[in-house]
N, C-alpha and C positions, 0 to 999 in steps of 0.2 A: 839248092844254093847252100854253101857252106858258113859255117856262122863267120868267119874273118871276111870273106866278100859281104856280108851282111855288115860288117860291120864297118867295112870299107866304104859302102854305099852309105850307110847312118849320119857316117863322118863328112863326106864328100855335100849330102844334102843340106848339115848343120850350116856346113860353111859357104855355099850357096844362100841361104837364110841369112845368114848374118852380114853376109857380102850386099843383098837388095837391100834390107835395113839401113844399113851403112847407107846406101845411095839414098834411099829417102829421106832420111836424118839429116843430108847435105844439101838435099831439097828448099828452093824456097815456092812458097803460095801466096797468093794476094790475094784478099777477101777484099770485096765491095759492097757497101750499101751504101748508095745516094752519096752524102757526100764524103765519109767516114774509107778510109783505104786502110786496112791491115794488114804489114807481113811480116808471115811466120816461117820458122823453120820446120822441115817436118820433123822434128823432134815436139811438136805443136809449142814451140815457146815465141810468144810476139817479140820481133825484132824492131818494128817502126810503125807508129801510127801517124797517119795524117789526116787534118781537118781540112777542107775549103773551106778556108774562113769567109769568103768571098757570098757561102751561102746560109749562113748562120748568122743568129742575132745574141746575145747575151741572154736573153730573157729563154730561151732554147736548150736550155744544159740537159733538161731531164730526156729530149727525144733526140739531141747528142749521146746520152748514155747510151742509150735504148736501140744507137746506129752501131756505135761500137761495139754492144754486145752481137750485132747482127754480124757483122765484119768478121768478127772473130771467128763465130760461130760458123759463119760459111767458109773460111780457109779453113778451121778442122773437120768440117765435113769433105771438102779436098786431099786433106792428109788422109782422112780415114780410108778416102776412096782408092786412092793410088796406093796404099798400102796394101787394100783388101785384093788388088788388082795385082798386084809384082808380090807377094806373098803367098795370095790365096791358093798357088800350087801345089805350097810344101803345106801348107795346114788343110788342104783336100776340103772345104768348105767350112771348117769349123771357125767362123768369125770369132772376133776377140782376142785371140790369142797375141796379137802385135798392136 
């Protein structure tokens, strides 16, 4: 193979990567725990939290934190996974990389 087809295919895969990116960037995910609902973008930035107040008491704030850290936590384990998954072609197993 000649280096400008090489270099044609480099270009071509770049912009297939950054084209799935983009898609998942525009992505939304919604973490659950119990009563705490997070969603993020895949860019992982939270766009709306909500409580059922309906199941919460005032005196509950510390295992309210403790929901919402869960929340969160499990929509960026969704971004990381759908990324790992419409990516993971062009980085050929090497995680992290996105």
């Amino acid at each position: 193979m000649n280096m400008q087809a090489m270099m044609k295919q480099a270009q071509k895969l770049q912009k297939d990567m950054m084209n799935e990116k983009e898609a998942i960037d525009k992505m939304k995910f919604k973490g659950i725990s119990s009563f705490v609902t997070v969603l993020m973008k895949g860019t992982k930035e939270v766009i709306n939290v909500k409580i059922d107040n309906d199941s919460i008491d005032n005196d509950e704030i510390e295992m309210l934190e403790d929901m919402i850290m869960v929340a969160v936590n499990d929509a960026i384990r969704q971004i990381d996974a759908i990324t790992e998954e419409k990516m993971g072609k062009y980085t050929q197993g090497m995680p992290g990389l996105f």
